[in-house]
N, C-alpha and C positions, 0 to 999 in steps of 0.2 A: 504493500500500500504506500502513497507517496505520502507524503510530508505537505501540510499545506502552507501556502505563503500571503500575508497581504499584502496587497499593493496602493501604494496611494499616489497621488498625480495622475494617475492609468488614461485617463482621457486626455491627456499629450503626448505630444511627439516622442519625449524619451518614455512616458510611461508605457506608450506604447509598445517600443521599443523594448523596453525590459521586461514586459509580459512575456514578449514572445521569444525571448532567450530563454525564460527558464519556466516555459510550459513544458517542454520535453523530460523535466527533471522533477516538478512539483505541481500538485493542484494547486491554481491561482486562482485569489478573490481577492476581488478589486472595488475599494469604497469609494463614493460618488455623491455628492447633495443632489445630483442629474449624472445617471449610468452613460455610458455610452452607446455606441453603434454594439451590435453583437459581435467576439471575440470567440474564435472558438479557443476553446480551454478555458477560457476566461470567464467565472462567475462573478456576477455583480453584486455588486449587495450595497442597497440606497443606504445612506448613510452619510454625515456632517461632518467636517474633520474637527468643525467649532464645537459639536458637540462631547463633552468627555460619556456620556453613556451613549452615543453612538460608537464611540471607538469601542466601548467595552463588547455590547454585541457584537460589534463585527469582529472580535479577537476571539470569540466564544467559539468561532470556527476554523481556529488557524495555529500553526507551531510555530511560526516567524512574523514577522512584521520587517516591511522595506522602507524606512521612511523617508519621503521625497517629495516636496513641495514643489507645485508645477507655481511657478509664480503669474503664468496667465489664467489658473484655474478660476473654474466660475464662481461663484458662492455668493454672492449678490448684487441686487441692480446696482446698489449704490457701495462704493467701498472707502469710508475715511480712515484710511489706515495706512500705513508705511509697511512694506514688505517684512521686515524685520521684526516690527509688532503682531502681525497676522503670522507669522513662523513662530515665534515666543511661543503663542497660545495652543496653536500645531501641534508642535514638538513635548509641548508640556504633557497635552490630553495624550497623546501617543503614549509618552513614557507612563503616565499614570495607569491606564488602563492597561496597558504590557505589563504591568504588575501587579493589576489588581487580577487579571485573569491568567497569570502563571506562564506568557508569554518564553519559550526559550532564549529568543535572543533577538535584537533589531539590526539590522542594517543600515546604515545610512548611506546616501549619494552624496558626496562631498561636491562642492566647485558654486559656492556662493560666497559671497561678503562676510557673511555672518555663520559660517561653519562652525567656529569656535564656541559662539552663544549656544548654538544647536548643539551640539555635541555636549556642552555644559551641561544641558538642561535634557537633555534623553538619559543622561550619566548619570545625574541627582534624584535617580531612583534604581531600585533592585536590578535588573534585567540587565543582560550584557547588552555590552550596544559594541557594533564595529562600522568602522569607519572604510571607505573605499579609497585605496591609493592613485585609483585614475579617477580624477574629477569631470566632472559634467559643467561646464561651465556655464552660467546664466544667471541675468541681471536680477535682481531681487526689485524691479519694478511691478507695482498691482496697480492694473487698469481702474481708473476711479470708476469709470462707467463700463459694465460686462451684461453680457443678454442673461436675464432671470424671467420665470414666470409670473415672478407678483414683484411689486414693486417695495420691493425688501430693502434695508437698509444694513452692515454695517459701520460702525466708529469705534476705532481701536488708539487709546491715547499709553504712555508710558510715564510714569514719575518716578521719584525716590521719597521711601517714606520714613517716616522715622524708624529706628530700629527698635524701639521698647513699642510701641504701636500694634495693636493687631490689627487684621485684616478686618475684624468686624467694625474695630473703634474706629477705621480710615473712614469706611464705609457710613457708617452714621455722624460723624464730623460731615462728610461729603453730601449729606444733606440737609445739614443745622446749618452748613457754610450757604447755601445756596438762598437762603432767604436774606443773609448779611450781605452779602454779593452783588445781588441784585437791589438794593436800597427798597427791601420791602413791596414791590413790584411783582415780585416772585414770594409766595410766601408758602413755605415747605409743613406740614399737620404730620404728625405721627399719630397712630393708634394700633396698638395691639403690635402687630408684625408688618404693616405697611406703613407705608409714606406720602402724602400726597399730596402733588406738586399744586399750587394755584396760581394761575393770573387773571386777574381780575377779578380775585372771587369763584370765578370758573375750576371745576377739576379741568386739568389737562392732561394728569397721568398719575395712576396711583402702582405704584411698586410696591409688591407686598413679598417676604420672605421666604424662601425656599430651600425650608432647614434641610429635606432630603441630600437636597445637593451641596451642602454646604461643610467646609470640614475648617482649620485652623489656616490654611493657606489660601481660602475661597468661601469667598461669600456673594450668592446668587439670589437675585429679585426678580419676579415673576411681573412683566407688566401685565395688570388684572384690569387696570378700566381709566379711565380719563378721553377728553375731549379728542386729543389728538392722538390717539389708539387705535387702528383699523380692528375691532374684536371678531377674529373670525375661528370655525371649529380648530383650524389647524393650526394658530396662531403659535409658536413657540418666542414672541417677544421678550428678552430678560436683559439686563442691565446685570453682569458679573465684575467684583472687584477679586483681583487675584495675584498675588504675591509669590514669585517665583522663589521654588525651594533653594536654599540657602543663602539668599540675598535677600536685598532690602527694595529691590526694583517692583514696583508698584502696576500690572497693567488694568487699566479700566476698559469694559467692552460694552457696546453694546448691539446686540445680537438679535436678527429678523425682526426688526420694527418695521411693519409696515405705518407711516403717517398717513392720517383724512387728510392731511391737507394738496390740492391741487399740486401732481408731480413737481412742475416748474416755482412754483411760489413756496413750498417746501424746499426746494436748491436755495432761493433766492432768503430766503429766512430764517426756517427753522432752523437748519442746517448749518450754516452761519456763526448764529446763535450760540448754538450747542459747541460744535466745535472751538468759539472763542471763551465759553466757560471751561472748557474741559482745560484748556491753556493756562489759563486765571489757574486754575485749580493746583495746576503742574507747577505754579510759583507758589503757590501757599505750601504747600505740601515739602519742597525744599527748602522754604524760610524756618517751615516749623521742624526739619530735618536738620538747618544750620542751627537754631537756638537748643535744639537737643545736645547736640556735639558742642557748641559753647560752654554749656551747664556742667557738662561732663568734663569740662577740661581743655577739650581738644578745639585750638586755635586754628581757624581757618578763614578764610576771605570768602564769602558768598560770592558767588556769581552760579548762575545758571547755569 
């Protein structure tokens, strides 16, 4: 009986490519937010790489894991993120689930910018990870605009957070800060396990908590309802704060949002918006990182 292997990126050129070297050698299953054309050998299996319990299903059926981020892959109409931060989160859910389901071992395709990060962060959990000594070379550029079926959103930001901080305490700062920020314009309600956002008086979006998914490195928000929320059966909307294991590197995501608001005036605004808070935030977040390190002792010049 063969050995089975997954594959990620499969619906590019090299993933292509590397299906079809080692179908002759192992059963290949290859994960996709959108499968490809049919392969023979190749099973597919729908799946999110953003997702960490998608990765774990799709690991439920396999003895290796290949991981190889196509940086033209599709994953949503809209994409505010940096290559580098969209592999962060990748690479994490890969290595997480490769050891939450007993994975043997990963491979990695080396021949990007950020090999060393990737490799960090596959290595910062159980599962052997190897590395390939002939690189594949290719830009760690992600199309802001990609063909999706629904008009899905992601925004992937990175910051530094304090080091005595948890991941839950960044996450509820990040939205006590958001009413101060906004000079009361914005005004942020807690109750219970959600949050929720107002302008004007208006709900616009209420995040509510998603202790399942949630552990000491990740903490995940369910958007459940507000103004500007498309609620549909299949909706998986969430807002993730997530701290990459044994650092202090802070990523905030926010994952298949689809907005009401009209395609183009959602670019021209919302969007805008969001992303010049998420920015605001990335300077609060190292201010109160520099007065940490002050306090402690440790002499240092702020800058950005």
């Amino acid at each position: 009986m063969k050995e089975k292997v997954l594959l990620t990126g499969a619906t590019g050129y090299i993933g292509k490519y590397l299906s079809q070297q080692l179908a002759g050698q192992f059963d290949i299953y290859a994960m996709s937010k959108y499968p490809g054309e049919v392969v023979q050998g190749v099973k597919w299996i729908t799946s999110d790489m953003f997702s960490l319990n998608d990765c774990i299903d799709a690991m439920q059926h396999v003895d290796y894991g290949v991981y190889f981020l196509d940086p033209n892959k599709r994953s949503s109409k809209l994409n505010d993120a940096r290559f580098k931060d969209i592999n962060a989160i990748s690479a994490d859910n890969f290595a997480r689930a490769a050891e939450t389901t007993g994975l043997k071992a990963i491979f990695y395709i080396t021949g990007t910018s950020d090999d060393i990060e990737t490799l960090n962060i596959l290595r910062s959990y159980s599962t052997p990870v190897f590395a390939t000594k002939t690189t594949v070379k290719r830009k760690g550029i992600v199309p802001q605009s990609q063909t999706s079926e629904i008009n899905d959103v992601r925004s992937i930001q990175r910051t530094l957070m304090p080091s005595s901080w948890t991941v839950a305490e960044v996450s509820r700062y990040y939205f006590n800060w958001l009413s101060e920020m906004a000079f009361n314009v914005v005004q942020v309600t807690e109750a219970g396990q959600s949050f929720t956002i107002h302008v004007a008086g208006k709900n616009i979006l209420t995040l509510t908590l998603d202790e399942e998914k949630c552990d000491d490195n990740r903490v995940v928000y369910k958007i459940t309802s507000g103004a500007m929320y498309k609620d549909t059966p299949e909706s998986r909307a969430r807002m993730e704060f997530r701290r990459l294991k044994h650092t202090d590197t802070l990523i905030i995501a926010l994952h298949d949002y689809e907005p009401t608001l009209p395609w183009l005036i959602y670019l021209l605004t919302q969007l805008p918006i969001h992303h010049l808070s998420m920015r605001i935030f990335d300077v609060e977040m190292r201010i109160a990182r520099f007065q940490e390190e002050k306090e402690n002792g440790i002499e240092k010049r702020y800058t950005k």
